[in-house]
C-alpha positions as MATLAB code, in Angstrom:
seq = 'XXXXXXXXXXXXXXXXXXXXXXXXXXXXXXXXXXXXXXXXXXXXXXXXXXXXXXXXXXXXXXXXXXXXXXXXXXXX';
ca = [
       0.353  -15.096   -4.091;
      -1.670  -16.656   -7.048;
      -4.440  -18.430   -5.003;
      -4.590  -15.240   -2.574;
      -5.487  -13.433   -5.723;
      -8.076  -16.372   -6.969;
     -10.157  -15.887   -3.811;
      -9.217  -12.291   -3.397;
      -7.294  -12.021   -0.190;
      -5.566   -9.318    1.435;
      -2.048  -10.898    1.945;
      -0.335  -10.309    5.629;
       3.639  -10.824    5.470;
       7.150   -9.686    7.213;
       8.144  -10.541    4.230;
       9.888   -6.659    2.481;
       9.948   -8.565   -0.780;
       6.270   -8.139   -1.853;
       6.741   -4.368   -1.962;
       8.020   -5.383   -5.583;
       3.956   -5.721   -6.344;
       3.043   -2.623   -5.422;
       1.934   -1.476   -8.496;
       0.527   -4.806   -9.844;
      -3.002   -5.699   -9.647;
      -3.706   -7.355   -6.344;
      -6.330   -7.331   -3.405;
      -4.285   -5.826   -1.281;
      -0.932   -6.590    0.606;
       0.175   -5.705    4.089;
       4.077   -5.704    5.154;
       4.602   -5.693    8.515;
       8.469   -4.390    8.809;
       9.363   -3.705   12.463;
      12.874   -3.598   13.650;
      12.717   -5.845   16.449;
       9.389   -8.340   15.286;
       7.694  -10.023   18.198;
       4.109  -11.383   17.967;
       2.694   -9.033   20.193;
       3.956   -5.888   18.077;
       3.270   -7.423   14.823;
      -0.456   -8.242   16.255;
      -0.682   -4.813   17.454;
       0.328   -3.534   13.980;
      -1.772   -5.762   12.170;
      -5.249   -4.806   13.970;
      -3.972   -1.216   13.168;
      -3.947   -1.080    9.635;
      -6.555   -3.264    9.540;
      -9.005   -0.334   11.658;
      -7.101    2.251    9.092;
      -8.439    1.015    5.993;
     -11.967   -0.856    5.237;
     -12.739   -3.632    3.338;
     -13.280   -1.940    0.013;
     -10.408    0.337    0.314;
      -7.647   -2.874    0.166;
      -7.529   -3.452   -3.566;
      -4.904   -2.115   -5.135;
      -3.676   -1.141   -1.700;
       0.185   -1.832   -0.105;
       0.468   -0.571    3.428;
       3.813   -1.117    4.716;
       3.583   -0.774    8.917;
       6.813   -0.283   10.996;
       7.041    0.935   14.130;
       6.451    4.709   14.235;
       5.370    5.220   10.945;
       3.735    3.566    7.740;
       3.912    4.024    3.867;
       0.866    3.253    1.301;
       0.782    2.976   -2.557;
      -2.167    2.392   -4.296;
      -1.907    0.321   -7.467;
      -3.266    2.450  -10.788;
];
């Protein structure tokens, strides 16, 4: 996640762990967590989150997207 953070990146992952940084500093992280992953649904929710939230608003943001609902913390 370092170089993400060097060019300030919004990082995209299935990957549950990275809730762990929600409260770090970061440029924003998006967990895709759906119960039965495909590309086509983790596309879908992808795009979606990304038309939620602008630019601006991703630092400091975790959106966590599964497949009828969503969670959000925003890093102090």
């Amino acid at each position: 996640m370092e170089s993400g953070q060097q060019e300030k990146r919004l990082l995209m992952t299935t990957d549950k762990g990275f809730a762990q940084y929600r409260m770090e500093s970061h440029h924003g992280i998006l967990i895709i967590q759906l119960h039965r992953p495909n590309r086509k649904k983790i596309h879908e929710r992808i795009i979606k989150a990304l038309e939620q939230f602008s630019e601006n608003a991703w630092p400091g943001l975790l959106v966590v997207m599964r497949d009828t609902a969503q969670s959000i913390w925003r890093a102090k």
